[in-house]
C-alpha positions, 0 to 999 in steps of 0.5 A: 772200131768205128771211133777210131776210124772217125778219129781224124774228124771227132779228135778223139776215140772215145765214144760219144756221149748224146747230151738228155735232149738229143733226139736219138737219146730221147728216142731210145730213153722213150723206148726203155721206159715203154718197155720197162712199163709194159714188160709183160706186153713185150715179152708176149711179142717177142714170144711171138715172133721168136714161135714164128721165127723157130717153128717152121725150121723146129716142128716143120720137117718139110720146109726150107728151114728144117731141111736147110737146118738138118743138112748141117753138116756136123763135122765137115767142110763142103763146097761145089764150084765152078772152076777154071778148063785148065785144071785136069779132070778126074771125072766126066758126068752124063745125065739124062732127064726124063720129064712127064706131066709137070710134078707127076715124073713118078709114074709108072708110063714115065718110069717105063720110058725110063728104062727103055732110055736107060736101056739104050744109052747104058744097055748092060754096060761098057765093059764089053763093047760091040758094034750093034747099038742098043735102041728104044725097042729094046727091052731089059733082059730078064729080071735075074740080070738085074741092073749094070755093074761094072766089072772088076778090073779096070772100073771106069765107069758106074751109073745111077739111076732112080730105076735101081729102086726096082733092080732095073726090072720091068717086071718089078716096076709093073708089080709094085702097087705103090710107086712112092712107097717103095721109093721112101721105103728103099731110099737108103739102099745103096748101088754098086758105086757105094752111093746112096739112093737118096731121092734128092740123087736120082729126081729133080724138082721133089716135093716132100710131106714129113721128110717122105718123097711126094712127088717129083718134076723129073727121074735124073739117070747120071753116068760117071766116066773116068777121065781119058776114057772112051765112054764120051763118045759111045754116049753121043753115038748111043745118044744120036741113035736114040734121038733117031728112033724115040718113039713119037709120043716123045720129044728130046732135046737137044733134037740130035741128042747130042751134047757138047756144053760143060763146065767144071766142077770142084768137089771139096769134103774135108773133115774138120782138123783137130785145130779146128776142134780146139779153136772151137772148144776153147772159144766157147768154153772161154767164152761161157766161162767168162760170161758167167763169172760176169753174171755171178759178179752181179752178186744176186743169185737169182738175177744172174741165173736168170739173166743167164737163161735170158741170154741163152734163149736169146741166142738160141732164138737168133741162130734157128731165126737166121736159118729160117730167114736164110732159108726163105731167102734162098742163102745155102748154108749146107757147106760149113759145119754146124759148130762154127754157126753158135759162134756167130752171136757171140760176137754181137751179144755179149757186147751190148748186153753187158754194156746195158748193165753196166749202165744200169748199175752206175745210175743212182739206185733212187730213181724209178726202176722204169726211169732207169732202164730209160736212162741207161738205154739213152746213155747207150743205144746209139753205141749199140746202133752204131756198132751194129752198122760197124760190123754190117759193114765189115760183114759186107765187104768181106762178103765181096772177097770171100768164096761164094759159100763163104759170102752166103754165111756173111749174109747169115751173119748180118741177119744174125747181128740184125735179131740180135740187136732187135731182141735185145732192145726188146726181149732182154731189156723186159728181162731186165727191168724185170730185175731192176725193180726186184732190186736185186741190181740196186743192192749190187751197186750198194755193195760195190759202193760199200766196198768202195768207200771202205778202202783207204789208203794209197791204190795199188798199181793195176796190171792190165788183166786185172783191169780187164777182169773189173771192166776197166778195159783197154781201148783197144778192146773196143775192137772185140766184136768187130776183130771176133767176127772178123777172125771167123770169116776168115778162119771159115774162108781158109778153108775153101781155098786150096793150099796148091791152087789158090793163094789168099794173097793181099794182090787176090783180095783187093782183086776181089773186093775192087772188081765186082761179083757176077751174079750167079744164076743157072742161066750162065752156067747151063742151057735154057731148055725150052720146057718149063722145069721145077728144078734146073741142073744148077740148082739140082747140083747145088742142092746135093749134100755133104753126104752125098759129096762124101760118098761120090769122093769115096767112089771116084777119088779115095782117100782124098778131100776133093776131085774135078767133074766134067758135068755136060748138060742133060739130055731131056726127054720130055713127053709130048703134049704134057701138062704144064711145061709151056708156061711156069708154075709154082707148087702152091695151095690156094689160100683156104687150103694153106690155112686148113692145111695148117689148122689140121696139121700144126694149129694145135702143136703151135698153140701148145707152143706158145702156152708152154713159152708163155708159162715158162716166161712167166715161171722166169719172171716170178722166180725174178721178182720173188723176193721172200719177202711179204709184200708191203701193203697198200698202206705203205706204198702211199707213204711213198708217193709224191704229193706235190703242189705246182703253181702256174705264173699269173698272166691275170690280175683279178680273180679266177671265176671259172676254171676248165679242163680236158684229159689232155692236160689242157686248161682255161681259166676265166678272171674278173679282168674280163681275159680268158687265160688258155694253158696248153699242155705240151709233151716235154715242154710243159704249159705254154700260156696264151692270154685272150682278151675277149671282152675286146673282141668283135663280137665281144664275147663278155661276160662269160657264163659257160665254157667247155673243153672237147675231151680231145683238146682241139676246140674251146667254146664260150657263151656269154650271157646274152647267147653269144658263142665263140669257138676257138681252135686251140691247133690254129690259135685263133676263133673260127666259128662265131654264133648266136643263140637265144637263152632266152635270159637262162644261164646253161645247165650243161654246155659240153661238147659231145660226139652224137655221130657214130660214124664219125666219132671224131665230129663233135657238136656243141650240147647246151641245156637251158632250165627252161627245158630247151636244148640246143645241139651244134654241129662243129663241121656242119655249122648249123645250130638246132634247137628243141623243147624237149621238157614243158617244165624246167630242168633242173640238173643235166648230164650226158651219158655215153654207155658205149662209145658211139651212143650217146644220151641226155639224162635230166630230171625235171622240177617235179623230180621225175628222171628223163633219158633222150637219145642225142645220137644222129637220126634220133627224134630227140624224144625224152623217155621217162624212167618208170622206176624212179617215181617221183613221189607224191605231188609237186612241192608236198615231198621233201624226198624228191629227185633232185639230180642224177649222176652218171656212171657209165663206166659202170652200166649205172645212174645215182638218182639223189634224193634228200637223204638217199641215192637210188642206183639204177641200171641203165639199160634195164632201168633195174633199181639196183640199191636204195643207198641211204646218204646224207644231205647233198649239198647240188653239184658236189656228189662224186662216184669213185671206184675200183677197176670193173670185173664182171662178176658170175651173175653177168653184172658188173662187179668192183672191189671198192665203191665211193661215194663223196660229197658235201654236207648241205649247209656245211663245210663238211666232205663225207666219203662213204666207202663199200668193200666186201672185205680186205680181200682184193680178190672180193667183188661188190656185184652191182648187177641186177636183184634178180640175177644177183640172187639166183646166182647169190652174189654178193651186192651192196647189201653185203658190203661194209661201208666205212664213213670217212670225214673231212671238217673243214673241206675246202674245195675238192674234186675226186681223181681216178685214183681212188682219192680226193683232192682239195685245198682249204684253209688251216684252222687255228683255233684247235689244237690237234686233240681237241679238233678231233674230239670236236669234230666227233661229238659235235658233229656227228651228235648234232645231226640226228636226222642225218643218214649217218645215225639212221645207219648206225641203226641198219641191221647186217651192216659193218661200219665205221667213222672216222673224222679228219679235221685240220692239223695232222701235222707230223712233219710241218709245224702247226699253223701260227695263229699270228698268219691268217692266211695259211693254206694246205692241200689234202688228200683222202684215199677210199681206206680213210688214209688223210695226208696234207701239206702246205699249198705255198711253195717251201722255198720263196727264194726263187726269183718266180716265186717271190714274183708270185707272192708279190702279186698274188691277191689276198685269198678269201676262199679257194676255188673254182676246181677241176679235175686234171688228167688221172691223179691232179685237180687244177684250183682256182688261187685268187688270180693263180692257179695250183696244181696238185698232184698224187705221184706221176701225172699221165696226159696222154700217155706221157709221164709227168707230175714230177716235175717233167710235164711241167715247165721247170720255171714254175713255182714248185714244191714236193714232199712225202706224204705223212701219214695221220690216224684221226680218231676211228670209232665203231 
């Protein structure tokens, strides 16, 4: 409707579409693609909430929203207004309240006042009047009289009286141990008048534990007397009478005891009509019917059953929600019939969710079932945003022409539509990704696409109903939920409007909608007393049922469906001195209390609650997701991965010679041109370039020997050979810290940022290591440079290690093999510790076998301590020798440690399904990747724990594993990923053809190298193993490389099961006007490098003067998707192809 009403300003109906960069579109695009990623996390929330929502109004009798809940009436319209003194009375009502301590009315001292109030203004009754006045020293007459009954002929009068719960009988009050007792146990008693004794009748201010009367503020004793009788003015003159004679321990107000304010008050009860039944009925068997079908259209039995229960429980989940929410917000909703509420979402509901998966189904079935469920939230979000607010609107001003309690079921209503929407864009968006990417909704598009295309011939002429049934609406039916809430209201209005008094007329609603409502409140309707009351008689008035309103018609007006009452304000009597009545007080626990009271009494029920929904969501999602089908294997899966290689534009004209990166996506490439070249990542943008000449600056910072990237990608450093450091600002484009250090003629062993602060982990300071046994920390906010001699002899391999995340160390092996371990953190003494296990062997220069570099995999808890032909993993908090792994020779910094997620395994260590080990051969190009695996088993656990806990609890450690050893020949350059695969680039060999490359590789290696780790293991006992060889061209989708070509290169991928996949490096498609720029200017490349590992799954590689880079599937930098094409600019050199799957010859 809203699009009609903006048509003179759009000039069109339709909605709009919001082109792919509107931000509201990428807003709700971003927020499908969230929730179809973490489906699992959403439905865990939206269980939450909806147990937070539901509970207190399901599982807790006691509070608002169950008791709002329960005085539902079924079948009956309810309503008490106040009307104008012109209309003719059928009823005039006086009340007296008695008041004691605050919350303590229930008591045999107030109870007996009580009956002596009640004694002297009601006595024996008004049938047979005398002149002598009853007084407060009057007491009941004996028991057997019990309480007053009006006589037969002529009732015009009747009373109750919350002493009827005792006959009226002083004696009977007195005897009775257990005042509460017998008030719960009598409560459906009913008087002479045919009125039940309901506590919410005859006590004000209740308080109620399990739907049982706990205490009470005020006994609430109500005469009714017919119109046009006398019984008004005995009641003052008794009135006066007793304010005269009260005894002194009591007060009354007002002080004379009489009482001359009232108002008038229409009663209504009318039982809903057989039309009502109907209207009812049909809608929701209309509707449900239609839903239905709707679903089986789908075409997928379990995606319609299930989607069908998703929408049942969102609804049921709105409605109990908008009742507790009402309930809180004091909305009394107790005077329109149960029925008519379910009614209320299924306006809102159906609209979007089948706007949602219409959407759904039109987008291409090839997209990613996460990027679709993105797509079609885009397409469509802000016309369910903008339909919201439409009916918002029209909720509110019908609010302002409707009767009072018809407004308060537009407040429902706009709850309602508010859960409504917020759970669809949560719990039934899961549901359906869920769905999507069973694939049930894309074999629906691909059957209605077939069915399409089958048809030929001229197309038939559609009626409107036919077009309606294929969702090929009319416009007008945009109007559908605006005109079906609309419809509602009005319909629950017509009935609180009386045919005889109260017209609904047009001149009557713009009255109403134009004049502004006062607010009701008790203050304008009775007399502020001057004690503090837990309930007001408005709000006691307001508080009586639909019961009760049914049987005071039934007592003071039969067979009709509503009468007037003259209510006076109550005389109070209040004992003197009592506790809290000068100031106001609310009945609450302290906190402690609340959460033991909770704990005790609804702790485990809500628990078990929450398990039961969160096993029972959990059923629904298999039952979605199961399929029939065995489960492809991981085999499979990487076949349908992306292997692309992306090319960045070329700002520098000479040779890469060093490259460096952050996990932000971040990148600094240094050339031969003496420029440093800075790639910035940006979300949605891709890499935006900034040249630096530093060779140019003052001071010059030429020729650079380290350089490093803060994992957080905020600060760049460089050093040049003389120590000169520039620090760099990548958030402000400019140097802001320049120092100088001495290196004393050494190149850095390990320049790297580090967090040495625990406290403030985001004060990072610089860490330089030189050979010479030097280390230099600097702090970025303090500016101050320290420098140490921590080692007398030289270092030669370093690294930082982080264990946790506030704690770290410096590990590094000096010339005499032996391994050192200093805390770097702040307050430390900067005193390496030597690792007592890892024994050097024997002197300097007699043993091959020393020590010679240490990696760290903190990850893990471990340290690879290499030696020449074995790798010694150690723990590093206990420093336990863990397994003495046998390797080849390492050729220095290309030792790589990759693995599975960590379990923690039984023995308390840590634990992985898949271990790797990769590396280059010293004095080759060759890239050996030693695997360890129990078995195929992906529930089995390699322990890397400690020998002594592994063997008393028997698991199963590195000694148990099967190791498969995989190699490349040649390698190239390469770097390991977070995906368990490396990456690397080489050149093509031309000289092999496919057969003979693999039968080479196989003999010559392997056989050649008789002193190599790999023979000494063909030889271990208890040991499964394998070799595999991979050589060049495995080519099952590109041609073999011409031999006329000398430069062709390719990109490869290893995974830790062997599986080989190449392609070429250069772009496919040289028709591009970037790319033929590149290769024009590109230089001629002799080999490839430098390389650095990129976010998750890509490496960035040194090109000549370019830089490649290469990607498995979707890059993440930051948590954002990319790698295909969308974290990247759209102007770079781009090309992707399906990864091919080669055999290499495997031998045992």
């Amino acid at each position: 409707m809203i699009w009609y009403i903006l048509y003179p300003f759009r000039g069109t109906t339709e909605p709009p579409r919001l082109s792919p960069v509107h931000p509201i579109r990428r807003a709700f695009q971003a927020h499908g693609i969230a929730t179809a990623q973490h489906w699992r996390t959403c439905l865990f929330l939206t269980i939450f909430v909806s147990v937070v929502l539901c509970y207190s109004a399901v599982f807790q009798p006691d509070s608002p929203a169950a008791t709002g809940l329960r005085n539902l009436p079924q079948h009956v319209w309810t309503s008490t207004n106040e009307v104008s003194d012109d209309r003719p009375v059928d009823v005039d009502v006086h009340q007296v309240w008695v008041h004691g301590d605050y919350m303590k009315a229930i008591d045999h001292s107030i109870l007996r006042e009580a009956l002596r109030v009640q004694e002297a203004l009601i006595g024996r009754g008004f049938d047979e009047i005398d002149d002598t006045a009853q007084t407060t020293d009057h007491l009941p007459l004996p028991d057997g009289h019990g309480c007053p009954i009006p006589s037969e002929h002529g009732r015009r009068w009747g009373m109750h009286s919350p002493l009827m719960y005792w006959n009226c009988s002083l004696k009977e009050l007195e005897e009775d141990p257990s005042l509460l007792a017998t008030i719960n146990a009598r409560s459906n008693l009913q008087t002479s008048l045919n009125i039940t004794l309901r506590p919410s009748t005859v006590f004000a201010g209740k308080s109620f534990t399990k739907k049982k009367l706990k205490a009470a503020d005020a006994l609430v004793i109500t005469l009714f007397d017919q119109a046009n009788s006398s019984l008004g003015a005995i009641w003052n003159e008794r009135s006066r009478l007793l304010s005269e004679e009260l005894s002194s321990d009591w007060s009354l107000f007002p002080k004379d005891g009489l009482i001359w304010r009232n108002r008038l008050y229409e009663f209504h009860f009318k039982p809903m009509t057989l039309i009502d039944d109907l209207f009812l009925a049909a809608s929701y068997v209309v509707t449900a019917a239609y839903v239905i079908w709707r679903m089986m259209k789908l075409r997928a039995v379990k995606s319609w059953f299930g989607l069908l229960i998703t929408i049942c429980v969102k609804m049921t989940v709105c409605v109990i929600g908008s009742f507790t929410v009402c309930a809180y917000l004091g909305i009394n909703l107790a005077r329109i019939p149960r029925p008519w509420f379910p009614g209320v979402v299924f306006c809102f509901a159906f609209g979007n969710i089948f706007r949602l998966i219409n959407v759904v189904l039109e987008t291409p079935p090839e997209m990613p079932p996460v990027q679709r469920i993105g797509n079609a939230l885009g397409e469509v979000g802000h016309l369910s945003l903008a339909v919201a607010g439409q009916n918002l609107v029209l909720i509110y001003l019908c609010s302002r022409v409707v009767t009072p309690w018809v407004a308060d079921f537009c407040v429902f209503a706009a709850v309602t539509l508010v859960l409504d929407l917020v759970f669809h864009l949560t719990f039934f968006l899961a549901v359906l990704s869920v769905d999507v990417q069973r694939m049930e909704l894309q074999d629906s598009l691909g059957r209605i696409e077939d069915s399409q295309s089958s048809k030929h011939g001229r197309q038939e002429r559609q009626s409107w109903f036919g077009a309606l049934l294929r969702n090929k609406w009319p416009s007008s039916t945009r109007w559908a939920s605006s005109a079906a809430i609309l419809s509602i209201i009005v319909a629950v209005n017509w009935h609180f409007f009386d045919s005889e008094t109260r017209q609904l007329s047009v001149r009557e609603t713009v009255d109403k909608l134009v004049k502004r409502h006062a607010k009701r409140t008790p203050t304008t309707v009775w007399t502020s007393p001057p004690i503090n009351q837990a309930r007001t008689p408005a709000e006691w008035l307001q508080l009586q049922d639909h019961n009760t309103a049914r049987e005071l018609i039934g007592a003071i007006k039969p067979n009709a469906h509503s009468f007037i009452a003259r209510i006076y304000d109550p005389l109070l009597v209040v004992l003197r001195d009592a506790n809290g009545r000068d100031k106001s007080q609310k009945i609450t626990r302290p906190l402690p209390e609340s959460i033991r009271h909770f704990g005790q009494e609804h702790a485990f029920p809500a628990a078990l609650i929450v398990v039961f929904l969160i096993a029972a969501v959990t059923l629904l999602m298999n039952y979605l997701l199961w399929t029939g089908i065995p489960e492809a294997t991981s085999e499979e899966e990487e076949v349908e991965r992306n292997f692309s290689v992306k090319t960045l534009p070329m700002p520098q004209v000479l040779d890469i010679a060093r490259l460096t990166s952050c996990p932000k996506g971040h990148l600094v490439s240094i050339s031969l041109d003496r420029s440093t070249s800075l790639w910035l990542y940006e979300p949605g943008r891709g890499y935006m370039n900034t040249v630096l000449q530093t060779a140019s600056m003052n001071p010059k910072l030429w020729p650079i020997v380290a350089c490093a990237l803060d994992d957080g990608g905020k600060f760049l450093a460089l050093c040049t050979d003389e120590g000169q450091i520039g620090i760099f600002s990548l958030a402000t484009g400019r140097f802001f810290l320049f120092l100088a250090i001495e290196l004393r003629g050494q190149v850095p062993i390990l320049f790297s940022f580090a967090s040495i602060h625990p406290t403030q982990p985001d004060r990072l300071s610089l860490v330089i290591v030189t050979p010479d046994g030097h280390l230099t920390e600097f702090d970025t906010k303090n500016r101050s440079p320290e420098t140490k001699y921590v080692h007398s002899s030289a270092i030669s391999a370093a690294t930082l290690y982080s264990p946790t995340k506030d704690y770290m160390n410096l590990l590094f092996v000096c010339k005499f093999g032996k391994v050192h371990i200093m805390s770097l953190n702040e307050g430390s003494q900067w005193t390496p510790d030597v690792v007592a296990g890892l024994d050097p062997g024997p002197p300097p220069d007699s043993n091959p076998s020393k020590i010679r570099l240490v990696y760290g995999v903190p990850s893990l808890g471990l340290i690879f301590a290499l030696r020449s032909e074995e790798a010694e993993i150690f723990d590093f908090s206990s420093r336990a020798l863990i397994y003495n792994l046998p390797i080849g020779h390492v050729k220095p910094q290309t030792f790589r440690v990759m693995h599975s997620s960590r379990k923690l395994c039984h023995c308390g260590g840590p634990a992985v399904h898949t271990l790797c080990i990769a590396y280059n051969e010293l004095d080759t190009n060759h890239m050996i990747m030693q695997t360890f695996t129990l078995d195929d088993d992906s529930a089995s656990q390699v322990c890397l724990g400690k020998p002594s806990e592994t063997e008393a609890h028997n698991c199963q450690g590195l000694g148990s594993a099967t190791e498969a050893v995989h190699c490349v020949e040649p390698a190239g350059v390469w770097e390991s990923t977070n995906v368990l695969s490396i990456v690397g680039v080489r050149r093509c060999s031309l000289s092999l053809t496919p057969s003979s490359a693999a039968s080479g590789v196989d003999s010559g290696f392997f056989a050649s190298a008789p002193g190599s780790a790999l023979k000494l293991r063909a030889t271990k006992q208890g040991r499964t193993r394998s070799v595999s060889s991979l050589n060049t061209v495995f080519n099952d989708k590109h041609p073999p490389a011409s031999p006329t070509d000398p430069d062709n290169w390719e990109a490869w991928t290893l995974s830790s099961n062997g599986e080989f996949r190449s392609r070429p490096l250069e772009t496919d498609d040289p028709s591009e006007d970037s790319d033929q720029m590149t290769l024009n200017e590109q230089l001629f490349v002799a080999s490839a490098g430098p390389i650095t590992r990129l976010g998750k799954r890509s490496v960035a590689v040194g090109f000549g003067n370019v830089v490649k880079v290469v990607t498995l599937g979707k890059e993440s930098f930051g948590g954002l998707i990319g790698g295909d094409g969308q974290a990247f600019d759209p102007t770079l050199g781009t090309h992707k192809s399906r990864l091919r799957r080669t055999g290499g010859r495997k031998t045992q």
